[in-house]
N, C-alpha and C positions, 0 to 999 in steps of 0.2 A: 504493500500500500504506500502511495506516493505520501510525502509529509505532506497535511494541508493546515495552512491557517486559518481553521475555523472562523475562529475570535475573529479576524479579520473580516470574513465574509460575512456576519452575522452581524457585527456594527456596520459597518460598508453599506449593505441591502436595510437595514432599520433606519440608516440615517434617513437615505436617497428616498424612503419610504416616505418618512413622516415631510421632508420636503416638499415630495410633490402632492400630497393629500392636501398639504394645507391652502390650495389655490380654492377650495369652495367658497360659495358666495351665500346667500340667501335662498334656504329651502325650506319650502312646505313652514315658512314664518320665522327660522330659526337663523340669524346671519353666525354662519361657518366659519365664514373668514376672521367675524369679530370674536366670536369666542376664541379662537387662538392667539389671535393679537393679545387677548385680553392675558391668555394662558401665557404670554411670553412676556408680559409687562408684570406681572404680578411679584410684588417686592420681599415677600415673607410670606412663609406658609408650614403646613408641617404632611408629611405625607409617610407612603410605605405602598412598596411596588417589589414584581420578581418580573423576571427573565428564566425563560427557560427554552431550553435547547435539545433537540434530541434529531439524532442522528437512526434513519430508516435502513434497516439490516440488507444488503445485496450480495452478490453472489461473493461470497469470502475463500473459494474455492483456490485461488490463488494466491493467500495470505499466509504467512507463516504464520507460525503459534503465535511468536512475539506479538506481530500484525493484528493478530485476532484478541488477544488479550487487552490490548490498547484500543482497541474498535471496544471491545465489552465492557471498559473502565468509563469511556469518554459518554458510552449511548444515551445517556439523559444527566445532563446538568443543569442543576439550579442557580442561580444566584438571588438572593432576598433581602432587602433593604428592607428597616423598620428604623423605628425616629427617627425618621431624614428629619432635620430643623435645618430648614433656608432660611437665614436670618437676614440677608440683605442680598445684593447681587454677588457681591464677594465671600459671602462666610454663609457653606453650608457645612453640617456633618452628618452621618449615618451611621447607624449599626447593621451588619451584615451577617450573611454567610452563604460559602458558597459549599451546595451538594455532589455528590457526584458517586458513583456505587460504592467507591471505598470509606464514606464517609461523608462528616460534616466539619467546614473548616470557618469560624468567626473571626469576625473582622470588624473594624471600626475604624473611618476613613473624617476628614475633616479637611476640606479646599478654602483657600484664602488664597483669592486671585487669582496669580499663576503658578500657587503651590498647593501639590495635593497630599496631605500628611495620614500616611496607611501604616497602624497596628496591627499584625494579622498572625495566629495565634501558630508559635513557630519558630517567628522571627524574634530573632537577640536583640535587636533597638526598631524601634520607631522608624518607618523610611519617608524619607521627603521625594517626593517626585519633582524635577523642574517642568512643568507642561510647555515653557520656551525652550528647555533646552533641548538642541540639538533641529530646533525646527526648522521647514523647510517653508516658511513663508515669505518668500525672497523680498517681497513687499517691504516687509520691514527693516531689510539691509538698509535700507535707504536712511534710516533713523537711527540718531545716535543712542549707544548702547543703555546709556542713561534713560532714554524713552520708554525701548522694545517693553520691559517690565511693566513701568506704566501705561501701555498701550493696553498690554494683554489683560491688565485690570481694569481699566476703563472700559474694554470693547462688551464688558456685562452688560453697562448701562445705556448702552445704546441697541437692543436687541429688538425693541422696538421696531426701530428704522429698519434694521435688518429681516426682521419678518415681513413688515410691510413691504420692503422690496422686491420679495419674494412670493407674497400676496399677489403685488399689482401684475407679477408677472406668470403667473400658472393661471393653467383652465382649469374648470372643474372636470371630475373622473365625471362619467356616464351615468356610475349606478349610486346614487346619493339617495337615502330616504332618512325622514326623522319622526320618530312617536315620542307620545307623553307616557311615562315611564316611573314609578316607587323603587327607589334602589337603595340601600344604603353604604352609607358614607361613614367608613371609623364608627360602625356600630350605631347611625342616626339614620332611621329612613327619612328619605328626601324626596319633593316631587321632581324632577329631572326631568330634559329633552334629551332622546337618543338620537344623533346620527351616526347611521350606520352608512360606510365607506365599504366597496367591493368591489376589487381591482383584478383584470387578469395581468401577468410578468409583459403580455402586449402593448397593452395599454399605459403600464408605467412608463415602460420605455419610451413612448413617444411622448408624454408629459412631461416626461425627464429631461427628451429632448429639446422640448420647445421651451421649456425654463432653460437651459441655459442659453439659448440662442438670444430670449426675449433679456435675459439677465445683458448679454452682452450688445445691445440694441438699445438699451434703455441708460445714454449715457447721463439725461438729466438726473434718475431716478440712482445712480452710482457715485455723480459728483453731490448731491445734497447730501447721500450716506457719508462720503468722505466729509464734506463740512459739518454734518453736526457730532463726530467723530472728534474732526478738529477742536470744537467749541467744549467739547469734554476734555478734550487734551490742554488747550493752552495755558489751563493755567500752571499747569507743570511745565509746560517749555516755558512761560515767565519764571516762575519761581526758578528753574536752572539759570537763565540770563542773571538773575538779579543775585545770582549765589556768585557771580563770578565767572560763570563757566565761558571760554572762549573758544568753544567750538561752531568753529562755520555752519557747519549745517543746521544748529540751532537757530545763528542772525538770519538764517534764511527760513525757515521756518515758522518763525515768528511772524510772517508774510501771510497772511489767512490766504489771500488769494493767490501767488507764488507757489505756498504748500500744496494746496489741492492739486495745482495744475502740473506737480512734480507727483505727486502720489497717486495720481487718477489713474495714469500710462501703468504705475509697477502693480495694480491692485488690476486692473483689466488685463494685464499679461499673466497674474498668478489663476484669475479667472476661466482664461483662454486654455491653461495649462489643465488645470481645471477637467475642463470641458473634452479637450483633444484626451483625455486619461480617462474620462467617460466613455464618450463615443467608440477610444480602441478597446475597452472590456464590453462593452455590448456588441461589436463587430467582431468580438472572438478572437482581438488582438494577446494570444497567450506568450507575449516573450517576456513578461516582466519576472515570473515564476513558473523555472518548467515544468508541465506535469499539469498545471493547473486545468480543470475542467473549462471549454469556453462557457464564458459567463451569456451568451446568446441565450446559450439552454437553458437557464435560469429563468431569460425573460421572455419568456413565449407563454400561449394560451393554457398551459398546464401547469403556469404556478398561480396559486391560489392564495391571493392578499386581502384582509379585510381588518376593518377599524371600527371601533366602536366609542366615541364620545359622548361621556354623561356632563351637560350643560344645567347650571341651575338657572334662577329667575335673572341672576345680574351676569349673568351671559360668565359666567367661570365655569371651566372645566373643573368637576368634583371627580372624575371618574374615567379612565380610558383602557380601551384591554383593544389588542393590536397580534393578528396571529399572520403565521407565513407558512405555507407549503410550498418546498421547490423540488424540481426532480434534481438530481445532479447525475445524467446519465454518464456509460462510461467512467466510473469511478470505482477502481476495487473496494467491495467489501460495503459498498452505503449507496443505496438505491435515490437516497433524498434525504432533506433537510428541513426540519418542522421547529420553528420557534414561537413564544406566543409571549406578550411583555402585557402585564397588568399594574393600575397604580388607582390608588386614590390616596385625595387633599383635602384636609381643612384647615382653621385657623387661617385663610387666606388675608392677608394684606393686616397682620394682627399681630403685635408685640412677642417675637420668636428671638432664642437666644439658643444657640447654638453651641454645642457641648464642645471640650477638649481634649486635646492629646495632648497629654506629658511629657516631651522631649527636653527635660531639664537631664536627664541620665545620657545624654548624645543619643541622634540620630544618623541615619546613614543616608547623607545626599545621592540623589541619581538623575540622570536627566530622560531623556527621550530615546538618545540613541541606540546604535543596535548593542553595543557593547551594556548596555544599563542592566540587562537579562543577567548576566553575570555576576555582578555586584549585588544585586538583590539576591539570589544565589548565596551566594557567598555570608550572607547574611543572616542564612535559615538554619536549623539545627536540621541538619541529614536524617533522621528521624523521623522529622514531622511529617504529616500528613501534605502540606503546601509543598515539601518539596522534593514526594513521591508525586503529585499530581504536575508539578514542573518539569520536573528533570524524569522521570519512570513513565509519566503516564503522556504528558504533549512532548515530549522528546524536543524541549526548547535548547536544548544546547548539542545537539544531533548537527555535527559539522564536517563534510568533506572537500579537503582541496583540491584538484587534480592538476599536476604542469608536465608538461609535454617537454623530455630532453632533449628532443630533436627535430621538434618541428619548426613551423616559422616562427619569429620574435612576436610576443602579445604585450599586452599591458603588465604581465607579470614578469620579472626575472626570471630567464630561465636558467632552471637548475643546469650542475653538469658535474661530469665524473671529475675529480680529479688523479693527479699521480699515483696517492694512490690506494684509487681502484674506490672511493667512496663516495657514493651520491652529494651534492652538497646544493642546500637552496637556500634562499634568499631568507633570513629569518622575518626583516621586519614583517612580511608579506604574508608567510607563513602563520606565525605568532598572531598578528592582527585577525587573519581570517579564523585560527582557534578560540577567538575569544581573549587576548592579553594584550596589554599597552605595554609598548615598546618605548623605551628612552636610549637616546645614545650622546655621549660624553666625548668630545673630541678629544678634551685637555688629554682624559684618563684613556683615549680610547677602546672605551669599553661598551658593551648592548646591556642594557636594563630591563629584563623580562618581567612584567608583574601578569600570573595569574589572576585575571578576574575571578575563577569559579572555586578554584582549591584555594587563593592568596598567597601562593608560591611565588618565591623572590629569586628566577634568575640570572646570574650576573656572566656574563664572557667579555674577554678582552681578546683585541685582534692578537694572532698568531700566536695564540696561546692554548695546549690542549687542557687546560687548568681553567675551570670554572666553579662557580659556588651556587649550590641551591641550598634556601634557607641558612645559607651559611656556612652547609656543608662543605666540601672540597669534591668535587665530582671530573670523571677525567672523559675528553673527547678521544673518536678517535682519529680524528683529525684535526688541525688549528683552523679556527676562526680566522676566514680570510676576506679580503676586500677584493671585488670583485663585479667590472664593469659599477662601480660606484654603489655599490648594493654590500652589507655583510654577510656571507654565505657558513654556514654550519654544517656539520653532518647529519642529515636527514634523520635518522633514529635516535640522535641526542633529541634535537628540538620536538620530536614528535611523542617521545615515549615520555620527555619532562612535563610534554603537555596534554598525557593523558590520549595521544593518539596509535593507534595500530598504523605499518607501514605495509603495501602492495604494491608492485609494480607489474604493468604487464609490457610481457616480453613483444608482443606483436605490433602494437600502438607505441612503444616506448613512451609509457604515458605512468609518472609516479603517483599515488594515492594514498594522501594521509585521510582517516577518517578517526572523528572523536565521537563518542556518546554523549 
C-alpha cells in the first residue's frame, strides 16, 4: 500500500467544501449567505464538535501483513473537541481526544494568534506550534519580518471581509432546501431553520471553479480586502516608525495607497498559485506525490457531499453536521473515504475566557516545516500511545533516498566509489532528506549532524576516519572528504547513524537508503 496523507486529503476536501457551500443566498425565507457571515463574524462563543474519518475496506489482496495491520489501526478515527472557549479572534482553547482502534489519546490545545500551544498526553513538555513558520505565503515576503507576526494576528479580525468576498463570489449549489426544525443545542431544545446543502464531487468542482476564476476577476472586491487589512495593520506599522525602526519598506508602507498597490500584485499571484494547484489536482495532475490516486475521481457524480445548518431566530448558526463519501478507486487495500464533522455553539457573542497551558516548566518550539515531525517526535515518551499512532501506525517518518552513481548529474550530489572501493555520498543531502539538520564549521572544518527523531549529536571532521556520536569516538571506514564542493561520507556510516538500512541495485546502479 502506497503511503497516503490522509490528514491531508480530508482537511484539503473539508476546507474547499465549506468554501464553496457558503455562496447561498436566500431560501425558502432563510438568507444563507447571512447566516454564515454572521457565523464568521461572531467574536466569542463556547462550543464542542468531532470529526471522524473512516477509511472503506478494498481488495487488500496485495498488502502485506504490515500493510494490512496499519489499514486495520487507521479504519475509523475520531477526533473530539469539548470546551472549545473562543474568547476573542485571537484566544481560543479546547479539550480533546483523539480515537482510533488502539485507543484513546487526550489532549488540550490553546491558539493565541499565530501560536498554537498542544498538551497531549505522552509528551514530556508543552509544544508550541509557529502557524508562520516555515510558510509559504510568499505574499508576505514583501513585509518586514517585524509585520508577518502581526499580520497573521490581525488577518482574524478581518474574516469578515474575507467571507464576504467569497460570498459575493460563489453561486448557489442546485439542491438547497430549508424547514423549521426542534433541535437541541448543549442540552436546550431550540426552534431552529435547517438548510440542508446536497452536492455531487460534479458539481463542487465546477463551483470551485468558478470561485476562483470570479475571486481573480473581482479586482475591486480584493483591493478593498487588502485596505481594510491595511486599516487593521497600520497602526503597528506606526507604532514600529515611531519606535525608531529605519526600515525602508516600513516608510513605504506607511503609504495607504502605495501599500495596497505593492501588495494587491503579491496577494493575486499567491491566488493564481492558488488556483493553477486546484485546477492541476482536479485535472488529475499527480506529480506533486507519487502514487497519489487522481483526485478527478474524487470529484465526479459518485461522491456524495451534504450539509446541514441549524440557524436560530438572529440568523446564528447553533448547529452544523457536514458528511463526505468519496470512492478512491485504484487504491490498495481502501475502496473509499467517509468522513462526517458535527458541532454545536452557544454563549455566542457572550463574556468567554479561555483556559491555559502551563508552559512555565519549558516548552518545545516547532514550526511548520517538514523537518517539525521530528522534533515533536522526539519529544514523546516511545511508549505512548501518540507515538505508536505517529511513528507505528501513519508511518510519518517512513523515508527513502535513492541517487543514481552513474547516471546523468541531478539536483543531488552524486554519490561515487572511491579508492577504496566504498560508496560515499553527499551527507548534507542525505542527512536532510532522513530527517536531521546539518551544520558545518569552516574554522573547525567539521559537519554537525543533529538527529531530529533519536536527538543524536553527530560530529565529523574532513579527512578524518575519527568521528563522535553522543560523544562517543566512532570510526569510518573511510575519511570524510570534500568533494565537487559537497562533504561526502561513507554511505553505511551516515545511514546506519541514522537509523537507515542500505541497498543497492546492481542493474540501475541506483543506491537506497531507507528509514522507518
Amino acid at each position: 500500500m502506497h503511503k497516503k496523507k490522509w490528514t491531508w486529503w480530508v482537511s484539503s476536501l473539508l476546507a474547499l467544501m465549506l468554501i464553496t457551500l457558503t455562496g447561498c443566498q436566500t431560501v425558502q425565507g432563510l438568507d444563507i449567505a447571512g447566516v454564515i457571515k454572521n457565523d464568521w463574524s461572531v467574536k466569542s462563543s463556547e462550543s464542542k464538535g468531532s470529526l471522524q474519518v473512516e477509511l472503506l475496506p478494498g481488495d487488500i489482496s496485495k498488502l502485506s501483513a504490515d500493510e494490512q495491520k496499519v489499514l486495520s489501526a487507521l479504519q475509523n478515527v475520531k477526533i473530539d473537541l469539548t470546551n472549545v472557549k473562543t474568547q476573542n479572534a485571537a484566544h481560543l482553547s479546547a479539550d480533546g481526544t483523539i480515537t482510533y482502534s488502539k485507543g484513546a489519546i487526550p489532549f488540550n490545545l490553546l491558539a493565541e494568534g499565530t501560536k498554537l500551544l498542544l498538551r497531549i498526553e505522552g509528551a514530556k513538555k508543552p509544544v508550541v506550534f509557529d502557524l508562520l513558520g516555515g510558510s509559504n505565503l510568499s505574499f508576505l515576503e514583501l513585509l518586514p519580518k517585524a509585520l508577518q507576526e502581526p499580520l497573521g494576528n490581525k488577518i482574524t479580525e478581518i474574516k469578515p471581509a474575507i467571507i464576504g468576498l467569497i460570498l459575493a463570489n460563489t453561486a448557489n449549489p442546485s439542491n438547497v432546501s430549508v424547514e423549521s426544525v426542534t433541535d437541541k443545542v448543549n442540552g436546550e431544545a431550540l426552534s431552529l431553520q435547517k438548510a440542508h446543502i446536497q452536492l455531487t464531487g460534479t458539481e463542487l468542482t465546477s463551483l470551485l471553479k468558478k470561485l476562483f476564476s470570479n475571486i481573480l476577476a473581482d479586482e475591486a472586491g480584493l483591493k478593498e480586502l487588502i485596505n481594510q487589512l491595511y486599516d487593521v495593520l497600520s497602526p503597528v506599522i506606526q507604532e514600529q516608525i515611531n519606535n525608531g525602526s529605519s526600515d525602508f519598506t516600513l516608510k513605504v508602507l506607511s503609504n495607504k495607497q502605495l501599500a495596497v498597490g505593492l501588495v494587491y500584485p503579491r496577494v493575486r499571484e499567491y491566488l493564481e498559485k492558488i488556483s493553477a494547484s486546484v485546477d492541476g489536482m482536479l485535472a488529475g495532475d499527480d506529480s506533486l506525490e507519487q502514487g497519489h490516486p487522481p483526485i478527478q475521481a474524487l470529484f465526479n457524480n459518485k461522491s456524495a457531499l451534504q450539509v446541514d445548518i441549524y440557524a436560530d431566530a438572529d440568523k446564528q448558526v447553533r448547529k452544523q453536521a457536514l458528511s463526505m463519501s468519496l470512492p478512491l478507486p485504484n487504491t490498495s487495500g481502501v475502496s473509499g473515504l467517509k468522513f462526517s464533522y458535527v458541532s454545536e455553539t452557544w454563549h455566542i457573542n457572550k463574556p468567554v475566557t479561555a483556559a491555559s497551558i502551563d508552559i512555565s516548566g519549558g516548552a518545545l518550539q516547532v514550526g511548520t516545516d517538514a523537518s517539525a515531525i521530528y522534533s515533536f517526535l522526539n519529544n514523546l515518551d516511545k511508549q505512548s500511545l501518540i507515538y505508536t499512532l505517529l511513528k507505528n501506525d501513519l508511518k510519518v517518518t517512513k523515508k527513502q533516498v535513492s541517487l543514481n552513481t552513474t547516471g546523468p548529474a541531478t539536483d543531488a550530489p552524486q554519490p561515487y566509489i572511491n579508492s577504496d572501493g566504498f560508496t560515499m555520498v553527499p551527507v548534507r543531502f542525505v542527512s536532510e532528506k532522513l530527517g536531521a539538520d546539518v551544520g558545518w564549521s569552516g574554522e573547525l572544518q567539521q559537519v554537525t549532524i543533529k538527529d531530529l527523531l533519536s536527538g543524536a549529536t553527530i560530529i565529523l571532521k574532513l579527512d578524518s576516519t575519527n568521528a563522535s556520536v553522543n560523544g562517543t569516538s566512532a570510526k569510518l571506514d573511510s575519511p570524510a572528504t570534500l568533494h565537487n564542493g559537497s562533504t561526502f561520507v561513507p554511505i553505511r556510516f551516515i545511514a546506519e547513524q541514522l537509523g537507515g538500512v542500505v541497498s543497492f541495485n546492481d542493474d540501475t546502479r541506483v543506491v537506497t537508503i531507507k528509514r522507518d
